[in-house]
C-alpha positions in Angstrom: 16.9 196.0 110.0 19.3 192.9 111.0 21.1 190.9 108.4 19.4 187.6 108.7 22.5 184.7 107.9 20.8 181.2 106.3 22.8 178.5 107.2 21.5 174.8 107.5 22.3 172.5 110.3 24.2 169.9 107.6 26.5 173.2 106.8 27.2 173.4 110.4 28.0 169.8 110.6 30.3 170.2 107.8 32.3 172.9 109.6 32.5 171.0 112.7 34.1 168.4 110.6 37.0 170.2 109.4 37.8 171.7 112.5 37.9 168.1 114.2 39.8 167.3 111.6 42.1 170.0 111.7 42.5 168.8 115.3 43.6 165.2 114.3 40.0 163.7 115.8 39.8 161.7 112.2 36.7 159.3 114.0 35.0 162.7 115.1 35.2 164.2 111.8 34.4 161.4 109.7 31.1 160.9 111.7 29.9 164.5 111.0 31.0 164.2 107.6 28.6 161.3 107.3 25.8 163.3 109.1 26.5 166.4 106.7 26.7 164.2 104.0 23.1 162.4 105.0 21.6 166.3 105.7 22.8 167.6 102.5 20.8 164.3 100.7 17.8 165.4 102.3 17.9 169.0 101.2 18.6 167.8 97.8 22.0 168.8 97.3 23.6 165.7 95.9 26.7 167.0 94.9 27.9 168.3 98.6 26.4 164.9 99.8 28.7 163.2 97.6 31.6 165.2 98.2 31.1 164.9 102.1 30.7 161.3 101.9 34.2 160.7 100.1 35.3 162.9 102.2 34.4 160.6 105.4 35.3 157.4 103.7 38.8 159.0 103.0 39.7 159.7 106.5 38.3 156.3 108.0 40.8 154.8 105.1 43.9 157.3 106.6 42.6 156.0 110.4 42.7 151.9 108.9 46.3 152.7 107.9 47.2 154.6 110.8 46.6 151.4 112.8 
């Protein structure tokens, strides 16, 4: 019998996000963080949506100051 691995698309999306931002694509990452953040509210996890959405609004403030 296969190992079945649950994973949601907003988990996904959250991975993406470090690794673009582990890459320096801050306006990539921020976006998926956004999306992730969104999908998590939707699958009623509030607490990952919050953390996600700071996390998004924390590198569009490092990409303001960048400029």
């Amino acid at each position: 019998m296969d190992d079945e691995i649950s994973i949601q698309k907003y988990e996904l999306q959250a991975e993406l996000a470090m690794l673009k931002e582990e890459r320096g694509d801050l306006h990539e990452a921020a976006d998926l963080w956004e999306v992730a953040a969104d999908g998590a509210v939707e699958n009623d996890r509030p607490r990952l949506a919050t953390d996600w959405s700071l996390k998004a609004e924390e590198l569009r403030e490092r990409m303001v100051m960048k400029e």
